[in-house]
N, C-alpha and C positions, 0 to 999 in steps of 0.2 A: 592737270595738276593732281599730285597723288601726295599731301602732304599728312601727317602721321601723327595722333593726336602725342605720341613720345615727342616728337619733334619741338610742337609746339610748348611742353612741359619744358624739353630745356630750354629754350626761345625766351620762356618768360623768366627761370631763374638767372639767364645769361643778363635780362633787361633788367629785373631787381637790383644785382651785384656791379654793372657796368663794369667789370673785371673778368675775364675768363678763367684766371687761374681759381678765384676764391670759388667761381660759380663752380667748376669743377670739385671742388673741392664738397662740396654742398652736395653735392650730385652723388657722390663718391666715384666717380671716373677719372681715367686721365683726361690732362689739356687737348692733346691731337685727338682722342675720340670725341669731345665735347666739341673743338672746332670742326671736327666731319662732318656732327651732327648739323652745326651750324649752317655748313657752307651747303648740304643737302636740302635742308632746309629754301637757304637763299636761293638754289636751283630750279627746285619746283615750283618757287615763286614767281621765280624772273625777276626776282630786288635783289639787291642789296640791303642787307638789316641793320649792319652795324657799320661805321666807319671809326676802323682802331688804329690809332697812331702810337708811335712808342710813349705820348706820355698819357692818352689816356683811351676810353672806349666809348664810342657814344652812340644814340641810335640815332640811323637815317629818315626821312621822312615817312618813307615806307615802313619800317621799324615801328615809328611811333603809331600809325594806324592798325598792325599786326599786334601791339600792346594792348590799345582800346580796345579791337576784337577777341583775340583769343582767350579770355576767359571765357566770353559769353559762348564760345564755341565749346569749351571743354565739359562749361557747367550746363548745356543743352548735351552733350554726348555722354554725361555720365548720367542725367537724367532717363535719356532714351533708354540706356542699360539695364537703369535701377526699374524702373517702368517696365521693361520686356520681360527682368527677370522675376516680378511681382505678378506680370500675366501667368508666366507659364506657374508660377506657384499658386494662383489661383485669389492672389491677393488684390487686383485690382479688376473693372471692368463691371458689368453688370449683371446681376443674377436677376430673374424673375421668375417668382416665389409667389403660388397660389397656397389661400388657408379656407378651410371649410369656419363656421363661427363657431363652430364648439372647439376648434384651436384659440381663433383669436380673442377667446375668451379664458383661455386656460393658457397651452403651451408655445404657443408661436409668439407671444412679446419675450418670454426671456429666451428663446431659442435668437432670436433677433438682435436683445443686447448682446448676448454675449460673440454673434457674428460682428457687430460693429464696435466691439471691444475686440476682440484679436483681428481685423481685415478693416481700419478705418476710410483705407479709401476701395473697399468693394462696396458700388452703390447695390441698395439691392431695393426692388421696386415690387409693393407687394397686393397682393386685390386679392376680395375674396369672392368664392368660387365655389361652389355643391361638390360634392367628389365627382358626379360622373363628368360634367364640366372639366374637372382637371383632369381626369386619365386621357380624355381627349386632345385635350391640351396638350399634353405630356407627350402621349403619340407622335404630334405634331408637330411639335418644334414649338408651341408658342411659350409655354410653361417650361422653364427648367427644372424647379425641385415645387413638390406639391404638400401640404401637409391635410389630409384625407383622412376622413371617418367611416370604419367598417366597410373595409374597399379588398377586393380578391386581384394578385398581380395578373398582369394578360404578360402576350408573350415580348408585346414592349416595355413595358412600364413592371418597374418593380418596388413590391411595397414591404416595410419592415414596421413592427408592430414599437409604438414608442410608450404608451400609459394607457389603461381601461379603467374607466369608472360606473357606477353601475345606474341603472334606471330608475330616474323615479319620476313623480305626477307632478305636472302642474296644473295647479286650481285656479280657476275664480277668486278670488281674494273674502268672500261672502259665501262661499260655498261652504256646505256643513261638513264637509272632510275633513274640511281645514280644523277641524276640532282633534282633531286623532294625531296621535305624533307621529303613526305609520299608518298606511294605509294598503288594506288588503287587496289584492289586485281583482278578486271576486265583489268587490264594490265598487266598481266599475263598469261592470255590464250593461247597465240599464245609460249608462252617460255619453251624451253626443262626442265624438273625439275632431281636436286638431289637429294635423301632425302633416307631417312633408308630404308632397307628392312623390312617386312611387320612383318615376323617372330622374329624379335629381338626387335620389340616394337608393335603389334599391335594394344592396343588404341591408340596410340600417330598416326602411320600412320592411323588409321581411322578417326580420327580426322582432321589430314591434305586434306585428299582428301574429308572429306565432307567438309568442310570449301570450300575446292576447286569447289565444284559442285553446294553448295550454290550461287557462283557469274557463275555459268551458264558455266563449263567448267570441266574436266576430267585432272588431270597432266600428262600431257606427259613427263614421266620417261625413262630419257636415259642413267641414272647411278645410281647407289648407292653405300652406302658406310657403312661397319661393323662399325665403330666409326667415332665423329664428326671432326677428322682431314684430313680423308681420304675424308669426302664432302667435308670441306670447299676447302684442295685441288685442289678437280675437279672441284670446284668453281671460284678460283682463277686463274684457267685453261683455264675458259672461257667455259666449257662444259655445262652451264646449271646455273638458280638460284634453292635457296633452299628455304624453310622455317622450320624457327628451332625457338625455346624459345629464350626470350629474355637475357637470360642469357650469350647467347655463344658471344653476342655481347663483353662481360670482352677480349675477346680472341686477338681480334686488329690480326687477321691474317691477313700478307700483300697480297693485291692481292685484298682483300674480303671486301665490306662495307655492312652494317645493315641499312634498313630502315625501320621505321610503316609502319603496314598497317591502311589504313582508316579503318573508320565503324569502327563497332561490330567484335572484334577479338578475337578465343577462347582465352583462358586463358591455360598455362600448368602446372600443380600442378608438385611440387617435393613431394616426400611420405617420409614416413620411416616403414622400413615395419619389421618384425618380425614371429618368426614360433606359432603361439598361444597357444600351446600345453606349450612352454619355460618360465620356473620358475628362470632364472638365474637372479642374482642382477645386475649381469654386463649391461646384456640386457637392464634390469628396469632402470640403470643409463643411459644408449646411450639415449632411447626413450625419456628419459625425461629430459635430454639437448637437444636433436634435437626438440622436442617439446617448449622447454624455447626459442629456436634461433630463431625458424618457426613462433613466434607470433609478 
């Protein structure tokens, strides 16, 4: 059976009208091409659709179950279409999207609206992840777009720089720092530090401890912590200050206050990073919202 979704389009204005001529008419074709269609139709079926006498047209049994079906076939086959041509644009299907927390503290929620305001049926399913966690990822096929803090591209994965905000201290909430509305990074030396382990972000901590060595001292690390809730925390704890992005400062965890540092203070970029090799439209729209957001 090779029947033609045209076919069945005239099929049903021929069954609306029960007239061939008006149906043609409707159609803008003539009667003999409309009837060829018909009878082609009835061919590939092996029915009969219509039984036409000179005084009227009506459908045959077979007709009437070819009426109940074929919309539901048309409106599944334009479906299919509309759905195939939404994949290949990158508008449906599933992205999976790793954030370090100093995004999903800051950039990756409106990076996110505004992907499920233009792409509402691209699911996109999101966890968060340390940076080196996701270049791996990313390598691998598990992650599609990553968004990464102070991260260098390898020769899979490529990363574009999206916002840098600068460093400053977290205290104790009781600590006497907290008197000062900045804080000089040379009063800090004497103080136990928390901060990441080395292998879940190491430019971010090489950055930290040369900033630290720059004002003439080494962090004395007496804790760390796998994610930023676990320092702030042993922050709030009184175990030690941190120095983290200025971003975590959104976070208002009780216990824990944010202050500048003086001087010359690095800067820490948020990325957005991607496997280079990935041709996906989905991807090309993350990277290029998170880009529209990062500027």
């Amino acid at each position: 059976m090779d029947v033609e979704l045209r076919q069945l389009r005239v099929f049903l204005t021929v069954a609306s009208e029960l007239h061939f001529s008006r149906a043609a008419r409707r159609l803008h074709v003539s009667q003999p091409a409309l009837s060829q269609q018909i009878r082609s139709l009835e061919k590939n079926l092996g029915a009969a659709l219509f039984d036409r006498t000179s005084r009227a047209t009506e459908l045959t049994p077979a007709g009437r179950v070819l009426l109940d079906a074929a919309p539901r076939v048309l409106f599944e086959a334009e479906r299919a279409q509309s759905l195939v041509s939404q994949a290949a644009n990158g508008a449906v299907g599933l992205l999976v999207v790793g954030s370090v927390g100093t995004a999903l503290a800051s950039i990756t929620p409106r990076i996110l609206r505004a992907m499920r305001a233009s792409f509402p049926d691209l699911q996109l399913e999101v966890s968060q992840q340390d940076t080196a966690a996701q270049l791996v990822a990313l390598a691998d096929g598990r992650l599609d777009v990553g968004l990464v803090r102070a991260a260098s591209p390898t020769a899979a994965v490529s990363v574009e720089h999206l916002v840098s905000e600068p460093l400053i201290v977290a205290l104790p909430g009781d600590h006497p720092l907290c008197a000062r509305t900045e804080v000089e990074p040379e009063s800090l030396a004497d103080e136990p530090f928390v901060l990441w382990p080395r292998p879940l972000g190491m430019a971010f901590f090489d950055i930290l401890t040369a900033y630290c060595r720059e004002h003439g001292f080494s962090p004395r690390i007496v804790a760390e912590g796998a994610d930023i809730e676990t320092q702030l925390g042993l922050v709030a704890a009184g175990l030690g200050v941190s120095l983290q992005p200025a971003y975590y400062a959104n976070l208002r965890l009780p216990g824990v206050e944010f202050r500048p540092l003086s001087g010359d203070v690095p800067m820490i970029a948020l990325q957005v990073a991607w496997r280079t090799s990935d041709r996906s439209p989905a991807v090309a729209h993350f990277v290029d919202t998170a880009r529209a957001l990062g500027t």
